[in-house]
N, CA, C and O of each residue as an XYZ file, in Angstrom:
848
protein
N      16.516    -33.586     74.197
C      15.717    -33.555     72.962
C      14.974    -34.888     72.807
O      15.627    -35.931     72.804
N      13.712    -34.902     72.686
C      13.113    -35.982     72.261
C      13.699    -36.675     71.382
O      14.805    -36.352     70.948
N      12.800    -38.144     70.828
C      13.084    -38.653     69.837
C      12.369    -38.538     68.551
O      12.723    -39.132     67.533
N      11.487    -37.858     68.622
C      10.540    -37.369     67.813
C      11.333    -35.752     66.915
O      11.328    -35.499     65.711
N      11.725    -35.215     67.671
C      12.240    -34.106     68.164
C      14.002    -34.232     66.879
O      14.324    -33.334     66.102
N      14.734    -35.493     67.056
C      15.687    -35.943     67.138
C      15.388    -36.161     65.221
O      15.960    -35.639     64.264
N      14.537    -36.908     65.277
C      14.054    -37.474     63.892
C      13.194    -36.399     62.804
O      12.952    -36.739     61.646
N      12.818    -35.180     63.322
C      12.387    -34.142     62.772
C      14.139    -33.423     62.109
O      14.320    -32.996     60.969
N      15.030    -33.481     63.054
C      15.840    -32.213     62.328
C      16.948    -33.306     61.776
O      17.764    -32.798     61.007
N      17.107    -34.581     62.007
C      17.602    -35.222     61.091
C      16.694    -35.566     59.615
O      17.319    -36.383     58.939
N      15.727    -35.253     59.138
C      15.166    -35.330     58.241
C      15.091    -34.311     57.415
O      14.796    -34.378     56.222
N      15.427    -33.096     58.196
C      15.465    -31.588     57.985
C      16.699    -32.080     56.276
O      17.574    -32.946     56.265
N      16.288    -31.175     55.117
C      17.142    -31.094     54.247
C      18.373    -30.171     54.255
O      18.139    -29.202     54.977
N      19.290    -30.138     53.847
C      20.411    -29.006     53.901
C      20.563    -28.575     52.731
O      20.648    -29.383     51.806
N      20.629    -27.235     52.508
C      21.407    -27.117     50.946
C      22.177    -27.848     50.353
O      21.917    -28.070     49.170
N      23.394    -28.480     50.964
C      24.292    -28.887     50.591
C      23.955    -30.387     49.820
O      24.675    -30.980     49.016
N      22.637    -30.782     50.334
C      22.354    -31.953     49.891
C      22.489    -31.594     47.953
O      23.034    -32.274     47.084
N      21.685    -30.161     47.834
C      21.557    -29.947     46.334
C      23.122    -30.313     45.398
O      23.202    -30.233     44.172
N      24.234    -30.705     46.300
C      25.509    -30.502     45.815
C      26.130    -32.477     45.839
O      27.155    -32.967     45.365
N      24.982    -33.131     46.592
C      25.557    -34.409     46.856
C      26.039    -35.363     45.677
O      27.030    -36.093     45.650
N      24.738    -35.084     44.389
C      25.591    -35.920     43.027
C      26.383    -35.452     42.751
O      26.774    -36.152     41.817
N      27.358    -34.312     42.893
C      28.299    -33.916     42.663
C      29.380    -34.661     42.991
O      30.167    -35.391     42.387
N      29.152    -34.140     44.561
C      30.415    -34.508     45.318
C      30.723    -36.268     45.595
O      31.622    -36.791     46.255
N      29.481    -36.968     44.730
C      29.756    -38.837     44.498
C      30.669    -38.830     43.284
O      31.150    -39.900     42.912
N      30.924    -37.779     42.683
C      32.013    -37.956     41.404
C      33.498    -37.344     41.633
O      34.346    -37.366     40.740
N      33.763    -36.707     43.127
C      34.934    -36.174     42.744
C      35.936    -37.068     43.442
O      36.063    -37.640     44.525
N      36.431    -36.950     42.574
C      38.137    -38.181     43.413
C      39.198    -37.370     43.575
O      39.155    -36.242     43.083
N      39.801    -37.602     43.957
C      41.243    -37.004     44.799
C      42.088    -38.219     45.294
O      41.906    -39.019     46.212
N      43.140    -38.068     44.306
C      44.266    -38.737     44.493
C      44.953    -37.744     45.677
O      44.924    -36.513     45.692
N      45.460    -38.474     46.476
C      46.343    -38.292     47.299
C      45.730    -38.136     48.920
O      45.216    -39.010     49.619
N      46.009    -36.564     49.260
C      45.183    -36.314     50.085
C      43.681    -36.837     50.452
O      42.856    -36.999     49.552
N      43.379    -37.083     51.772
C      41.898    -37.649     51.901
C      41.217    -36.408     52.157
O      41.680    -35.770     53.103
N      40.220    -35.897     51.545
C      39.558    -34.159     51.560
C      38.396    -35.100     52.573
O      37.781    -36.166     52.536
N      38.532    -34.232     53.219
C      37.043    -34.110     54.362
C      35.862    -33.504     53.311
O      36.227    -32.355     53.065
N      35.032    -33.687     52.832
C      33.914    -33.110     52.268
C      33.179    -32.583     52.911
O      32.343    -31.795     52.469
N      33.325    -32.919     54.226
C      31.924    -31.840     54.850
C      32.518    -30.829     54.778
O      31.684    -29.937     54.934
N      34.026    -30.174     54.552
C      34.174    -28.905     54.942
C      33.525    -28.374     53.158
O      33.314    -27.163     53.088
N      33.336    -28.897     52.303
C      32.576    -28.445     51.314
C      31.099    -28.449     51.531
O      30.584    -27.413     51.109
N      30.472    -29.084     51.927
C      29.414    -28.995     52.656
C      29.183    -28.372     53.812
O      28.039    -28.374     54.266
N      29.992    -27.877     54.334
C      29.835    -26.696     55.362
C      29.453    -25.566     54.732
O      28.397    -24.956     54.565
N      30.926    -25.407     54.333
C      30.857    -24.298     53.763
C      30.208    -23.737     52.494
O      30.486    -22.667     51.954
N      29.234    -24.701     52.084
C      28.416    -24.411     50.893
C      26.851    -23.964     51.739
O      26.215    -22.974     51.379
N      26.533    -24.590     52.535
C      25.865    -24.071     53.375
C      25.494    -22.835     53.935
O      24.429    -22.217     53.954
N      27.036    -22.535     54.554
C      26.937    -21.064     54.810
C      27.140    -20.393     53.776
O      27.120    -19.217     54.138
N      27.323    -20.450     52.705
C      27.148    -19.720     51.280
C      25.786    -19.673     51.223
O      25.261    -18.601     51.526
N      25.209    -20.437     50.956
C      23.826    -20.699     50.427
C      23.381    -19.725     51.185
O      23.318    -18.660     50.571
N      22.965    -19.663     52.553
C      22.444    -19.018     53.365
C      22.996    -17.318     53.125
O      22.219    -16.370     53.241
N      24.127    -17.200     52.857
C      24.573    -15.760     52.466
C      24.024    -15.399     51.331
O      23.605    -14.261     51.116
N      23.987    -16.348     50.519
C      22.710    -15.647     49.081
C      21.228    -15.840     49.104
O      20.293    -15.790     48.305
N      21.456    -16.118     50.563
C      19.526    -16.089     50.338
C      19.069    -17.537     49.125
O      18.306    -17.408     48.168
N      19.567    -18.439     49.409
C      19.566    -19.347     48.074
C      17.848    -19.769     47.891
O      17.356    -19.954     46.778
N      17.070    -19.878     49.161
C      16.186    -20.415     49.021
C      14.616    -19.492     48.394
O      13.426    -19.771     48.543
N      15.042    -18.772     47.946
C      14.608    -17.320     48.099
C      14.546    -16.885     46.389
O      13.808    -16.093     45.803
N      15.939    -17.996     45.762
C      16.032    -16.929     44.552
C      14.865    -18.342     43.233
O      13.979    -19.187     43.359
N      15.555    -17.842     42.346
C      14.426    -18.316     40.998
C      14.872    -19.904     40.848
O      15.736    -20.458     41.528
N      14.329    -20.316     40.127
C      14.486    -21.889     39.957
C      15.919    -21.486     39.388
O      16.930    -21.771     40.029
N      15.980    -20.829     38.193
C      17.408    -21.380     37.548
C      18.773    -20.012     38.278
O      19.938    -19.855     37.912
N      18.224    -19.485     39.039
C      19.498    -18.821     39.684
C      19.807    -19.937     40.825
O      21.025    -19.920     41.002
N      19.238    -20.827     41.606
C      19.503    -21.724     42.207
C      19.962    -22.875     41.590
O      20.730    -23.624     42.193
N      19.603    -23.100     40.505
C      20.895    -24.193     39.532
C      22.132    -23.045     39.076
O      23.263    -23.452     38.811
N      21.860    -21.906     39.031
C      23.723    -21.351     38.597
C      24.670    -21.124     40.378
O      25.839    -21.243     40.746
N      23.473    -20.786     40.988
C      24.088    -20.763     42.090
C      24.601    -21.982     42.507
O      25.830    -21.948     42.456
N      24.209    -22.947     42.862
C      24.454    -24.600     43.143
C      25.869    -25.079     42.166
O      26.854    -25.706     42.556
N      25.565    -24.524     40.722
C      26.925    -24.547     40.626
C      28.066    -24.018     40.953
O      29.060    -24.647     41.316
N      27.964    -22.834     40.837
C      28.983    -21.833     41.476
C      29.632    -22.256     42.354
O      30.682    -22.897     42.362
N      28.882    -21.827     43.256
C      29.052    -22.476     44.516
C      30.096    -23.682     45.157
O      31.032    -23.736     45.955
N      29.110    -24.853     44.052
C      30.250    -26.179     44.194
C      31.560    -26.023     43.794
O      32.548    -26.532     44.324
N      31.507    -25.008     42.454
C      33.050    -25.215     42.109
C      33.917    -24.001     43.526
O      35.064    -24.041     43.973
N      33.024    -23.274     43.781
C      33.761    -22.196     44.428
C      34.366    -23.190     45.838
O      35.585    -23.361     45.821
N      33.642    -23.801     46.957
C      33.713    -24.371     47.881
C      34.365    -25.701     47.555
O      34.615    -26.322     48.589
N      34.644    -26.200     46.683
C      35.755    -27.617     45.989
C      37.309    -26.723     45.836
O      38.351    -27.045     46.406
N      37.147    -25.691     45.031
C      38.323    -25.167     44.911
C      38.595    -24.729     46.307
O      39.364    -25.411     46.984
N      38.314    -24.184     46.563
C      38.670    -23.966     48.391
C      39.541    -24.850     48.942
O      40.734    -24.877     49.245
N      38.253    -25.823     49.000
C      38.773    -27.264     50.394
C      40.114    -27.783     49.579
O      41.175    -27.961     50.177
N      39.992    -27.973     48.380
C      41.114    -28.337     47.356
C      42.467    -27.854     47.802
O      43.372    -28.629     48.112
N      42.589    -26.316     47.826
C      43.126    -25.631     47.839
C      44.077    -25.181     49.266
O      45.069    -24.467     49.413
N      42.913    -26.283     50.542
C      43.071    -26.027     51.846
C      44.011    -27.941     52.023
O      44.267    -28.510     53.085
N      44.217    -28.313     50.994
C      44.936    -29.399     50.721
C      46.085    -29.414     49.829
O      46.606    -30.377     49.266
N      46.396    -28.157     49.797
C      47.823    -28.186     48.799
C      47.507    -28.341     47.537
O      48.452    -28.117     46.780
N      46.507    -28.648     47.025
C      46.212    -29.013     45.865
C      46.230    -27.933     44.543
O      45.371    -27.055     44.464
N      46.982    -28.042     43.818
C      47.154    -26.722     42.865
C      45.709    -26.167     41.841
O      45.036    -27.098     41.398
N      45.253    -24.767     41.482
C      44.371    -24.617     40.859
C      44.289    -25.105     39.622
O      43.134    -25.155     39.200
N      45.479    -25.648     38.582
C      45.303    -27.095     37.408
C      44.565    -27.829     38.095
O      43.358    -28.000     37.920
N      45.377    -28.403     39.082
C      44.641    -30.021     39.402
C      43.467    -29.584     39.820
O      42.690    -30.088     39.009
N      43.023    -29.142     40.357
C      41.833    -29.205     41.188
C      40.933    -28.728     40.286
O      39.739    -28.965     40.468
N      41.357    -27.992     39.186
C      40.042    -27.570     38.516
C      39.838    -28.828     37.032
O      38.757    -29.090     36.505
N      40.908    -29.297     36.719
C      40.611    -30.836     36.145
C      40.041    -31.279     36.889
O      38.915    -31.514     36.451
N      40.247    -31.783     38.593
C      39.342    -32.875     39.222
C      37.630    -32.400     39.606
O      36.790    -33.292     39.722
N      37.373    -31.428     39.721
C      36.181    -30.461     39.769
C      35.556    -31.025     38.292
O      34.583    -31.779     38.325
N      36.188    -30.606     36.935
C      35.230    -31.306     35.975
C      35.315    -32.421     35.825
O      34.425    -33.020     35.222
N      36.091    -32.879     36.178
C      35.521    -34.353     35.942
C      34.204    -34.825     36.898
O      33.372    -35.726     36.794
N      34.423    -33.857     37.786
C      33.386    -34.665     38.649
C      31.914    -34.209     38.119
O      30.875    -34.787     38.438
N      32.008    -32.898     37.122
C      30.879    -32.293     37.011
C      30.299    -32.775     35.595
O      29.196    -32.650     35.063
N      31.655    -33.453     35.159
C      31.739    -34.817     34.035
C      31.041    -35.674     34.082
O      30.278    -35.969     33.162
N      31.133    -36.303     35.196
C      30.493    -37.409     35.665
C      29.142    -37.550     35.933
O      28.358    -38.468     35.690
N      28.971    -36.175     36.628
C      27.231    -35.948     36.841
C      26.371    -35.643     35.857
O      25.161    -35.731     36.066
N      26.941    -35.180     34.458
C      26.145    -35.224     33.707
C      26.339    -35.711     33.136
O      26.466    -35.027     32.120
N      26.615    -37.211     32.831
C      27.237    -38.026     31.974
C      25.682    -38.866     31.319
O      25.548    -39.113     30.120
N      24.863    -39.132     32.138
C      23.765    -39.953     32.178
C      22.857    -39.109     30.993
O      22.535    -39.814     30.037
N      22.447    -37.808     30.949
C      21.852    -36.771     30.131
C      22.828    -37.239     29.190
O      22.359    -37.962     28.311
N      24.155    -37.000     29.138
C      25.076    -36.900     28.067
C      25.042    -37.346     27.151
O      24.817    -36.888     26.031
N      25.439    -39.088     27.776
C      25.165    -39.616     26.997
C      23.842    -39.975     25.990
O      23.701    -39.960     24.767
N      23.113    -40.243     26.914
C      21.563    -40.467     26.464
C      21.107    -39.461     25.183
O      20.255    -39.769     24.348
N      21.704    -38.459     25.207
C      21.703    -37.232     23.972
C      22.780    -37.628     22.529
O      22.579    -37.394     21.338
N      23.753    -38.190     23.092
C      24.838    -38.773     22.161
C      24.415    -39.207     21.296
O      24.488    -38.983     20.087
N      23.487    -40.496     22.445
C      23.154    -41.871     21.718
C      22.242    -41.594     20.739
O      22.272    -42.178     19.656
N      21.373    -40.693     21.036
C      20.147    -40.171     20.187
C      20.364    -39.523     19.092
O      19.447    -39.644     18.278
N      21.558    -38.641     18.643
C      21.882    -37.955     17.390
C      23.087    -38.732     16.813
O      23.347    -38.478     15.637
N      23.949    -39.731     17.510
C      24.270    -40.796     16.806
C      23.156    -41.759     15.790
O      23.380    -42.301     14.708
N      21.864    -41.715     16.639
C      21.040    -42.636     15.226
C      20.601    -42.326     14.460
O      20.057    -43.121     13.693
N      20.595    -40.328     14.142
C      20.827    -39.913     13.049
C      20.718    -40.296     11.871
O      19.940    -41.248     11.816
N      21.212    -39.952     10.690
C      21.594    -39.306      9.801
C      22.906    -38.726      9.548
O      23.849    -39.096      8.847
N      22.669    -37.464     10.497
C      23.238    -36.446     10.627
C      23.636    -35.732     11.692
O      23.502    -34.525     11.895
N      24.274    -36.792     12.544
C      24.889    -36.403     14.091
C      24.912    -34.927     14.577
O      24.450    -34.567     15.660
N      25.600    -33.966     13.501
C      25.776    -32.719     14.089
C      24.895    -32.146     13.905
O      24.540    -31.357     14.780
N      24.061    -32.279     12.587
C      22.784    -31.660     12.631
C      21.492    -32.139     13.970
O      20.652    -31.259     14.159
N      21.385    -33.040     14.575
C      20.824    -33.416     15.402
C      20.824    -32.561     16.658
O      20.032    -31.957     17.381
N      21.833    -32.764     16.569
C      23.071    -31.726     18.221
C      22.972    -30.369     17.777
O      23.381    -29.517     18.566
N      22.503    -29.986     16.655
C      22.309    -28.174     16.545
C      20.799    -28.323     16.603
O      20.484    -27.536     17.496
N      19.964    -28.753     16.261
C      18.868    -29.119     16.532
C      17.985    -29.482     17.820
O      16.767    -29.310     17.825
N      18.507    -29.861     18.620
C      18.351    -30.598     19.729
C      18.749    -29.586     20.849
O      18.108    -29.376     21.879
N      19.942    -28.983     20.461
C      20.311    -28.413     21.592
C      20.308    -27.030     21.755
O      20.156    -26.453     22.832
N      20.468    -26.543     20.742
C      20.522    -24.893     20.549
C      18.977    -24.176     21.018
O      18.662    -23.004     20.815
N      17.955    -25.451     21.837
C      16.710    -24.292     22.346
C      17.370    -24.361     23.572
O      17.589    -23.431     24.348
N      17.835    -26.182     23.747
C      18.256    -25.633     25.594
C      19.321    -24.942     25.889
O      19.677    -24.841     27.063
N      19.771    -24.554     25.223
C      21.146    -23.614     25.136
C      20.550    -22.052     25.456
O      21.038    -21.230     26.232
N      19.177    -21.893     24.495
C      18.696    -20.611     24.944
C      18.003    -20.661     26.262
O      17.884    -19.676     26.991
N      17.573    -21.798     26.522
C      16.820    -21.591     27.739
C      18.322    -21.449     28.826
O      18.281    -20.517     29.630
N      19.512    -22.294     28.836
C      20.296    -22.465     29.368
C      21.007    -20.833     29.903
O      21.053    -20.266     30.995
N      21.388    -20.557     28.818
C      21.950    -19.597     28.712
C      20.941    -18.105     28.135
O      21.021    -17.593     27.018
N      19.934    -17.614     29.403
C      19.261    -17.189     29.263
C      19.453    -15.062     28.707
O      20.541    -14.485     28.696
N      18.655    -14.663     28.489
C      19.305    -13.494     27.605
C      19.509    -12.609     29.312
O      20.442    -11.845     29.557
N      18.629    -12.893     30.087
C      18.892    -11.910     31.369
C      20.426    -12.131     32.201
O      21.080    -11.364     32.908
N      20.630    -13.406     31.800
C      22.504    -13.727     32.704
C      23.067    -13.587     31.723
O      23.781    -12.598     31.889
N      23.205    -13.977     30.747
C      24.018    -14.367     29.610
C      23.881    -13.331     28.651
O      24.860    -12.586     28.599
N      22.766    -13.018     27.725
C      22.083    -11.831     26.521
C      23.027    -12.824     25.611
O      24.019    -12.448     24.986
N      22.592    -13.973     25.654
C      23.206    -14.775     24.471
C      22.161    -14.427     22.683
O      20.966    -14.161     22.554
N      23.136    -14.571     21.709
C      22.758    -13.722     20.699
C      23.223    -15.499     19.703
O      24.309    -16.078     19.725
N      22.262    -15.812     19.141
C      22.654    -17.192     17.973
C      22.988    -16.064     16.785
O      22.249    -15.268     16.205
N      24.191    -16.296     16.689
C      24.590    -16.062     15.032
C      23.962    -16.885     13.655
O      23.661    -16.379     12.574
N      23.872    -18.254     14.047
C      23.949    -18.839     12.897
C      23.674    -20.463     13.733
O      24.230    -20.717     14.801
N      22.758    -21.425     13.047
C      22.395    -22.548     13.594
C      21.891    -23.253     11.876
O      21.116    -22.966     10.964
N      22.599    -23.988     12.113
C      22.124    -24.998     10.506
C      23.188    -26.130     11.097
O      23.832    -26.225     12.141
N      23.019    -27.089      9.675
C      23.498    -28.177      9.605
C      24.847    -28.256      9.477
O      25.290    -29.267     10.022
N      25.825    -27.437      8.863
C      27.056    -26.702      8.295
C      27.862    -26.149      9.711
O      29.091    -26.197      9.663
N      27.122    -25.543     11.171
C      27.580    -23.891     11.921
C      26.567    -24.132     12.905
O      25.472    -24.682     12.782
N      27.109    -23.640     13.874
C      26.359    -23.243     15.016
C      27.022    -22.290     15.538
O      28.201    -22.497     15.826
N      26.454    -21.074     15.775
C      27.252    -20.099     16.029
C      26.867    -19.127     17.530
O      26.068    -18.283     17.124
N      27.043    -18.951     18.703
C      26.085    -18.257     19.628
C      27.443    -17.393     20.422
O      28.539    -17.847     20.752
N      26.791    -15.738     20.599
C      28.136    -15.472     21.475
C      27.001    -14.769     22.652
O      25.775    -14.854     22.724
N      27.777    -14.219     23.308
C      27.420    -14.023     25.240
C      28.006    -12.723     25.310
O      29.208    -12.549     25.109
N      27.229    -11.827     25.580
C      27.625    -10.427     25.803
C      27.930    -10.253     27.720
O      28.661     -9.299     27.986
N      27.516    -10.940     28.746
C      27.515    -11.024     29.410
C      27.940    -13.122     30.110
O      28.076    -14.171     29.480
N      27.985    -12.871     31.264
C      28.519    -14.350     32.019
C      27.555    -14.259     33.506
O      27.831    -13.537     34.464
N      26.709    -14.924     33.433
C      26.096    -15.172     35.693
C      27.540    -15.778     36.138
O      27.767    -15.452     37.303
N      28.523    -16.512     35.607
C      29.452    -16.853     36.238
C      30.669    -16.049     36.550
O      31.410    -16.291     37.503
N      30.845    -15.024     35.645
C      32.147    -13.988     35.799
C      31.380    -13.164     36.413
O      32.137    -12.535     37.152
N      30.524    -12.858     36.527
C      29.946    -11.792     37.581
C      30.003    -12.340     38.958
O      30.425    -11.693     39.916
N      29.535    -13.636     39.023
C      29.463    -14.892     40.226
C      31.310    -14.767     41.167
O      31.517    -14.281     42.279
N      32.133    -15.266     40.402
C      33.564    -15.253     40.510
C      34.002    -13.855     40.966
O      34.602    -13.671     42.025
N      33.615    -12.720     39.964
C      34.674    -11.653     40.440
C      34.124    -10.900     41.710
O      34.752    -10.008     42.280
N      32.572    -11.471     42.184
C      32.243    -10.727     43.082
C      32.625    -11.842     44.709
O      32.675    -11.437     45.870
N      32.788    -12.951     44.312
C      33.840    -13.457     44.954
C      35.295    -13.301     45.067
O      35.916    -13.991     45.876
N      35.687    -12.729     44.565
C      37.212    -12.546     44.531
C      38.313    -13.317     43.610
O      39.502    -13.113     43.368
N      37.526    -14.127     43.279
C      37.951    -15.556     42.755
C      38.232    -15.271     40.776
O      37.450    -16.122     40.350
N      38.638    -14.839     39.953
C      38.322    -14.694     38.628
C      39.003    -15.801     38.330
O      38.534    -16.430     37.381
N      39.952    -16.239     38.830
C      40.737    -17.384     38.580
C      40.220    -18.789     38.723
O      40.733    -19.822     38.292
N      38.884    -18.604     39.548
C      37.752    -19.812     38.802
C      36.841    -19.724     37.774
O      36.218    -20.726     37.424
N      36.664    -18.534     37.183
C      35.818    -18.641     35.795
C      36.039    -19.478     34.981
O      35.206    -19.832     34.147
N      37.383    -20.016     35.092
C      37.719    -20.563     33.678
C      36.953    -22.495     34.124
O      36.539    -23.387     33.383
N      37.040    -22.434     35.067
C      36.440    -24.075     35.870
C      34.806    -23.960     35.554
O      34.149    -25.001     35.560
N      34.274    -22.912     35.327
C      32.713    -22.936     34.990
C      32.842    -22.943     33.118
O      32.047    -23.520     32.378
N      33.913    -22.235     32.725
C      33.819    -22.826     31.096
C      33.857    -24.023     30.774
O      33.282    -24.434     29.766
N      34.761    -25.030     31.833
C      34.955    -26.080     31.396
C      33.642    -26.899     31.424
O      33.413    -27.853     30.680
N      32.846    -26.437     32.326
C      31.446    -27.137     32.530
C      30.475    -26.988     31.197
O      29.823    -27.873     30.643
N      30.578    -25.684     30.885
C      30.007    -25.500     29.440
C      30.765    -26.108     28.306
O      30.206    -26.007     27.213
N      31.848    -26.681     28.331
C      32.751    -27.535     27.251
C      32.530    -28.815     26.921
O      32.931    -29.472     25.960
N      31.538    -29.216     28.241
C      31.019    -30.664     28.628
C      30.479    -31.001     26.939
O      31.125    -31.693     26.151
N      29.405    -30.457     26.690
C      28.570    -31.379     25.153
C      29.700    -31.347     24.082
O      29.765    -32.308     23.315
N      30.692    -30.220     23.947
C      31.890    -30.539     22.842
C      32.514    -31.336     23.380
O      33.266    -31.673     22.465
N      32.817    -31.992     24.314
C      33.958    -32.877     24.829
C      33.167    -34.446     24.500
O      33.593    -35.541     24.131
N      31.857    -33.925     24.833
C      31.260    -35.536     24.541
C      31.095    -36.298     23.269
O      31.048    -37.521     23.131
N      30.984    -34.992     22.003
C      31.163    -35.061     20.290
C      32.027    -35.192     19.577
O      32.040    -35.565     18.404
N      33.336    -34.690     20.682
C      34.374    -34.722     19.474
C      34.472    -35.399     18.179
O      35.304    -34.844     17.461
N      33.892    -36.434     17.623
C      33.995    -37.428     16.965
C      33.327    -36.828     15.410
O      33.686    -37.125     14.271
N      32.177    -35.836     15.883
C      31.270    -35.188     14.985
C      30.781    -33.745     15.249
O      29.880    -33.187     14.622
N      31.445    -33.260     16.184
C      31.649    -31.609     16.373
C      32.769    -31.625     17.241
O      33.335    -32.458     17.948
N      32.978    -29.740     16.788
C      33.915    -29.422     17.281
C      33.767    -28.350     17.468
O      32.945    -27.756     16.770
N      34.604    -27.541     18.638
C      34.357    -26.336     19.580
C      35.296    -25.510     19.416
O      36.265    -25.549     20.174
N      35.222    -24.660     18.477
C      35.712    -23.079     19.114
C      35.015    -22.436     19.632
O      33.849    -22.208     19.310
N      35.955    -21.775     21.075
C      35.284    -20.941     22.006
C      36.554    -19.831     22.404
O      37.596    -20.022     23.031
N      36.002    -18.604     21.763
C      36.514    -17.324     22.343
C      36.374    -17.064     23.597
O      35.150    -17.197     23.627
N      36.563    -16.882     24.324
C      36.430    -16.713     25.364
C      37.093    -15.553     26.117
O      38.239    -15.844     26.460
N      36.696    -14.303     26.476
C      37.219    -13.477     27.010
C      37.127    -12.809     28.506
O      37.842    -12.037     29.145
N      35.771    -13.557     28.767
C      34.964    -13.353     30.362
C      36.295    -13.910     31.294
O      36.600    -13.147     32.210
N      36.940    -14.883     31.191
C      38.071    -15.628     32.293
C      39.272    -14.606     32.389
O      40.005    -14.714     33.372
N      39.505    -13.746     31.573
C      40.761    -12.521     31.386
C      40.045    -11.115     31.282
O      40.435    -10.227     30.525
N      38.542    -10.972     32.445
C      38.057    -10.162     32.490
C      37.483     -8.757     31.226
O      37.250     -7.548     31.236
N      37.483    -10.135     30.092
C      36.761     -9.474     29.430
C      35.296     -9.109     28.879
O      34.561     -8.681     29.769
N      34.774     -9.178     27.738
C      33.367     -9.052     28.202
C      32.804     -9.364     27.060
O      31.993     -8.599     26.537
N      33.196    -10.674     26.444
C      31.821    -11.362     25.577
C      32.717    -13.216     25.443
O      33.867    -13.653     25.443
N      31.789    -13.576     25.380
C      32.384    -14.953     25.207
C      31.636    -15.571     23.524
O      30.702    -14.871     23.133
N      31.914    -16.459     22.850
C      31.572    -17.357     21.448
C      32.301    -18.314     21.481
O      33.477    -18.568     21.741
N      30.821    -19.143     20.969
C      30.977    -20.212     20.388
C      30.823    -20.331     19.256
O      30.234    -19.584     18.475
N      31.519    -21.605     19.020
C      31.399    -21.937     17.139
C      31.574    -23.635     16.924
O      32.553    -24.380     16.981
N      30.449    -23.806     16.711
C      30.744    -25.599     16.717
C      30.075    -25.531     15.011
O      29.179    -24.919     14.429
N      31.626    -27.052     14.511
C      31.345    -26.972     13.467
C      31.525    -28.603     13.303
O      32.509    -29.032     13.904
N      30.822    -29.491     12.663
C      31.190    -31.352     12.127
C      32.349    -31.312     12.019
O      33.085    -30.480     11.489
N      32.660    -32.803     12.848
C      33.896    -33.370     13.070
C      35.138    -32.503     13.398
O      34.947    -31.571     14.178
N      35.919    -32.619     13.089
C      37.359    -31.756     13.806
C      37.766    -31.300     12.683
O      37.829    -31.918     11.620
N      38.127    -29.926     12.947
C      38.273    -28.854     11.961
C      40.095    -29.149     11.546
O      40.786    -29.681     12.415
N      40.722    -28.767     10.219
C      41.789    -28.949     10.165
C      42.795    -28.339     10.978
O      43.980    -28.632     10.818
């Protein structure tokens, strides 16, 4: 092979690259995890869904999926129990969006009205997020007082059970738990949740500060 030749397919991108800020946040005590076998094998995923092929935001649910699906794996190909590994999975998915996170925090902290900011602020990207074709997310109620949105459908419990896997759905809620975990201070999260015990609607309910 040339060197020309050599420097073309090392430049070549991989799917897996789409997974690399990820995988700079996950730690693992104990065991040393080989990551390429998550990067392998996210690869040959990708390529089994046609990844390059699908819509902008089915390739961000896929990319997630994915990561948690191929972490729990390699995890899993390390003794590592589905608790731990699906704590160390968010944290890492913690970590990657920590930079947005915060930066959103900081911004409805200078407020007024912190929670009103954060129902304000967030409840369009929530619809864009959680779009009505994966999700058929339905807002109950959005004011200063309530935020209310439930999910007649999941892209992720459909994602999971057609993997085999239902016992990772609950590792993609935790990813959606991310903005209540970052508020606690000035919202708070109830979430029904029935998609992880194969049921079929999920709600939220975020309400100021921590409820009694």
């Amino acid at each position: 092979m040339s060197e020309k030749s050599e420097q073309t397919e090392t430049q070549t991108p991989k799917a897996s690259d789409r997974i690399e800020p990820m995988l700079a946040h996950l730690k693992v005590d104990g065991p040393q995890v080989d990551f390429d076998r998550i990067r392998n094998h996210f690869n040959q995923l990708w390529e089994f869904e046609d990844g390059d092929t699908l819509s902008e935001e089915e390739q961000y649910f896929t990319t997630l999926g994915l990561f948690i699906y191929t972490c729990h794996n390699a995890l899993d190909d390390y003794n590592i129990n589905l608790i731990k590994s699906r704590k160390i999975i968010t944290e890492a998915l913690t970590a990657w969006k920590a930079p947005e996170t915060d930066a959103q925090v900081a911004e409805e902290k200078a407020t007024d009205n912190p929670f009103k900011a954060f129902v304000d602020n967030n409840a369009p990207r929530m619809e864009d997020y959680f779009s009505w074709r994966h999700f058929q997310m339905e807002t109950k109620k959005a004011s200063e007082t309530e935020w209310q949105f439930k999910m007649k459908a999941c892209w992720f419990h459909s994602f999971f059970i057609r993997f085999g896997r239902s016992d990772y759905i609950e590792t993609a809620c935790n990813f959606d738990r991310i903005p209540a975990e970052a508020r606690t201070d000035y919202a708070t999260l109830k979430l029904n949740n029935t998609f992880s015990k194969l049921g079929t609607f999920c709600q939220f309910r975020y309400t100021p500060g921590q409820d009694d």
